[in-house]
C-alpha positions in Angstrom: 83.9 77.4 124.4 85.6 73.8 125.2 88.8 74.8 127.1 91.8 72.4 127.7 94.2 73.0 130.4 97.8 72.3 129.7 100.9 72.4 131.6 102.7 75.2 133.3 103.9 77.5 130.2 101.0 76.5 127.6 98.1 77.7 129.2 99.8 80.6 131.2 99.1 78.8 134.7 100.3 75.8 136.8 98.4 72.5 135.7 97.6 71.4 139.8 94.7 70.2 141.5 93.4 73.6 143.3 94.1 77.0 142.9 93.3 80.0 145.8 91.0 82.8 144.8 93.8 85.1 144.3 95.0 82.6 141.3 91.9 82.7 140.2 91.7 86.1 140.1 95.0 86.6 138.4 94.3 83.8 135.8 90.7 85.0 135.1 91.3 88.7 134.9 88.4 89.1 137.4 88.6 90.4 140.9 87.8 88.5 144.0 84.3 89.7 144.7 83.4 89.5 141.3 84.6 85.5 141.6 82.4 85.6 145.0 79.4 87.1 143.0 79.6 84.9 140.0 79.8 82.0 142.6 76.2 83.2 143.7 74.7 83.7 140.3 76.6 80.7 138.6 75.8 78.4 141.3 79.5 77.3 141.8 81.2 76.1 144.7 85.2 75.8 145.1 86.1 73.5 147.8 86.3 75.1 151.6 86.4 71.8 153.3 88.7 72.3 156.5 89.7 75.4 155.4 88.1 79.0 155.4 89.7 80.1 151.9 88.5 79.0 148.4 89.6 76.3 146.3 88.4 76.6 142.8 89.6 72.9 140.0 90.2 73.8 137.2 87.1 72.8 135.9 86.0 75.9 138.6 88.2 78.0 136.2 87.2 76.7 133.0 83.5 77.7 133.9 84.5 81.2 135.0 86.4 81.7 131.8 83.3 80.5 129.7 81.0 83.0 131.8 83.4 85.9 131.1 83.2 85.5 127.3 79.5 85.1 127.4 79.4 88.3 129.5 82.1 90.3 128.3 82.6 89.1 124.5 79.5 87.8 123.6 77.5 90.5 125.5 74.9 87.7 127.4 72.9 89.1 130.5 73.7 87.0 133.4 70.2 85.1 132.9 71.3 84.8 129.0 74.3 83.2 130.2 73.0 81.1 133.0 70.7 79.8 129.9 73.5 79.3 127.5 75.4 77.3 130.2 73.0 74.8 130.4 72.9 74.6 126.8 76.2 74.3 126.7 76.8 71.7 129.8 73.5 69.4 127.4 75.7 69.6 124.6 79.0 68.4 126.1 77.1 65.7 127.8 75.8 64.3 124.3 79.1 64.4 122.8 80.7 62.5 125.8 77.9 59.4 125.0 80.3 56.5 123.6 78.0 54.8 120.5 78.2 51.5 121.2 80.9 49.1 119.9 79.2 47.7 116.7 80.6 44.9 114.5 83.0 47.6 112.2 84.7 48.2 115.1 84.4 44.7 116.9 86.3 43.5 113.4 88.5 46.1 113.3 90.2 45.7 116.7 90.5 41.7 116.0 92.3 42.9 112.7 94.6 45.0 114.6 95.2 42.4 117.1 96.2 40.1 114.6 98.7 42.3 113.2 100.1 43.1 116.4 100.2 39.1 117.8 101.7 38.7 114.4 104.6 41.8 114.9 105.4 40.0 118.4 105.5 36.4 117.1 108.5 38.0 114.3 110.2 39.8 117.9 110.4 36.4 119.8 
């Protein structure tokens, strides 16, 4: 489910801030008023600040690609996949917590910053 967005060429679509719902569209495979539906049901909302048209982030797109598997591959209901979202949003958030530095790595930066003040002291 965890996407990653590459340049032009690798993921098949510009790497830029915004993107118009015709992008989208093409990108997603989906057509603009099932993008405007989803927006409803999904509770998304691409930028419209100053501007009557849509701008979906890529993070936008990322969500409507997860939604379409759910939906079309993995056969959810939207209320499944509304469920399985939030599941999914939980999980991310847990792996994003940092443990805390503890002592292993406290010692093991100090050893690597040894070894590098070392490597610099045989450059000069």
């Amino acid at each position: 489910m965890k996407g990653v967005f590459m340049a032009h060429g690798e993921s098949g679509y510009p790497d830029k801030f915004y993107y118009r719902i015709g992008e989208v569209s093409r990108i997603t495979g989906l057509k603009p008023h099932v993008l405007r539906y989803w927006e409803k049901e999904f509770n998304l909302h691409p930028r419209t600040r100053g501007s009557p048209q849509r701008r979906y982030r890529r993070e936008d797109i990322e969500r409507l690609l997860t939604i379409k598997k759910l939906l079309h591959d993995e056969r959810y209901t939207i209320a499944g996949a509304r469920k399985r979202l939030q599941e999914l949003s939980r999980e991310r958030r847990e792996q994003i917590k940092m443990p805390s530095v503890t002592m292993d790595y406290h010692e093991l930066l100090l050893t690597v910053k040894d070894e590098l003040m070392g490597i610099k002291e045989v450059l000069d």
